[in-house]
C-alpha positions as CSV (number, residue, x, y, z in Angstrom):
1,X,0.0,0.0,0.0
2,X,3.0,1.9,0.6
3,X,3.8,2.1,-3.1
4,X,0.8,3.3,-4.2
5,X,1.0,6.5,-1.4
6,X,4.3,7.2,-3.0
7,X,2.9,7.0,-6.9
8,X,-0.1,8.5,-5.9
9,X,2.2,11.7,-4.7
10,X,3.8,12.0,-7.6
11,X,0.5,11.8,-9.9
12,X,-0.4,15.0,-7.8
13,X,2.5,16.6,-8.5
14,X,2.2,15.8,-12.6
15,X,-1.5,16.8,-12.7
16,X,-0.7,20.1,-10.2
17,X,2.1,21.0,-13.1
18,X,0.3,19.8,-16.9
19,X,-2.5,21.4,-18.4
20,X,-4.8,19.0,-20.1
21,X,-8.4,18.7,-20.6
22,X,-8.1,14.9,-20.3
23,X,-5.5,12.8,-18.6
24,X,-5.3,8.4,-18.2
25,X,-3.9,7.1,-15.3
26,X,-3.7,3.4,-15.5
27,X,-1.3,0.4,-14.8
28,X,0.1,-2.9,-16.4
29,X,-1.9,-4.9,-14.1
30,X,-4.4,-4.6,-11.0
31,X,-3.4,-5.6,-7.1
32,X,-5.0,-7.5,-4.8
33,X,-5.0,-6.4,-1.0
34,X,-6.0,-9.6,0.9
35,X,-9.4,-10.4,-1.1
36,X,-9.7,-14.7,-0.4
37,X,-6.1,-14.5,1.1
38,X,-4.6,-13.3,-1.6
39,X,-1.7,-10.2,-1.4
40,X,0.1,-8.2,-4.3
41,X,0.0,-10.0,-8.0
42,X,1.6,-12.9,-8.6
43,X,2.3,-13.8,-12.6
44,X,-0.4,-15.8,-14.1
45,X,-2.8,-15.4,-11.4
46,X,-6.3,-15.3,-12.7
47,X,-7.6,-13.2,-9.7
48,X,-10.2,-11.0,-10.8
49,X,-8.8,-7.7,-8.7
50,X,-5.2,-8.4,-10.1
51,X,-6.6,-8.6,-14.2
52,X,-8.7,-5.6,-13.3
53,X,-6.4,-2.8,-14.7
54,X,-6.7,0.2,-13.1
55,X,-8.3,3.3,-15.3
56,X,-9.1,6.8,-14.1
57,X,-9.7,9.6,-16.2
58,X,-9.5,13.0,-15.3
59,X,-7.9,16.1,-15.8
60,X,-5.0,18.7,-15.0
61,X,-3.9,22.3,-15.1
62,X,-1.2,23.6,-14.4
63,X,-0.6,25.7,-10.9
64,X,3.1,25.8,-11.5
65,X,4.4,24.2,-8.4
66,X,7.2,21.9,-9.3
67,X,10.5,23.5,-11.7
68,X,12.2,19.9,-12.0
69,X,16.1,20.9,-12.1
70,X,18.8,18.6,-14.5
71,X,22.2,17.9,-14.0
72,X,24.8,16.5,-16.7
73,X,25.2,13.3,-15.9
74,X,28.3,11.8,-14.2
75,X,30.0,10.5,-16.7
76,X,33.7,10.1,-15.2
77,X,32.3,7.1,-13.8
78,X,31.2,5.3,-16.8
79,X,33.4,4.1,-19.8
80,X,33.4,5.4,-23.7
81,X,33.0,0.9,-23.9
82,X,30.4,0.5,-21.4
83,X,28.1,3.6,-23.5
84,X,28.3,1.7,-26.1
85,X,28.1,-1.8,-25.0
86,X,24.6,-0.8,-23.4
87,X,23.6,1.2,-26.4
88,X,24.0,-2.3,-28.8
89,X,22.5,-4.2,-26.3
90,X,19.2,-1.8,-26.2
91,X,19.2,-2.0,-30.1
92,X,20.3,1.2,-30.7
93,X,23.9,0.3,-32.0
94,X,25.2,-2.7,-34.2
């Protein structure tokens, strides 16, 4: 339950900082919270709360509360032949 609290907070935040008359908040699966014994979403379970995906629709504008701030990665840390290696195995290099 904790998890959700801590998405949940950050949906706030997104919808406190978008404008948009409609907005889809859903998931890749549902989650059971102790219906017949049953806790969190184990793969291939046929339980009706965890194939339930969730969908809310609703809508944002924007109050301007949240300036996210970026920093240049680190990149003393990570080899010219690790880049790379990652960027073939995601596809995006041969």
């Amino acid at each position: 339950m904790s998890d959700l609290r801590y998405v949940l907070d950050d949906i706030q935040l997104l919808l406190e900082n978008i404008d948009s008359n409609r907005v889809v908040i859903t998931a890749d699966h549902g989650e059971a919270f102790g219906e017949y014994g049953v806790l969190g979403h184990k793969p291939g379970s046929l339980h009706p709360k965890i194939r339930k995906v969730p969908w809310i629709v609703t809508s944002a504008e924007n109050q301007n509360t949240y300036q996210p701030t970026v920093e240049e990665p680190d990149m003393s840390r990570v080899s010219e032949g690790e880049i790379e290696e990652q960027l073939s195995a995601l596809g995006y290099k041969t």
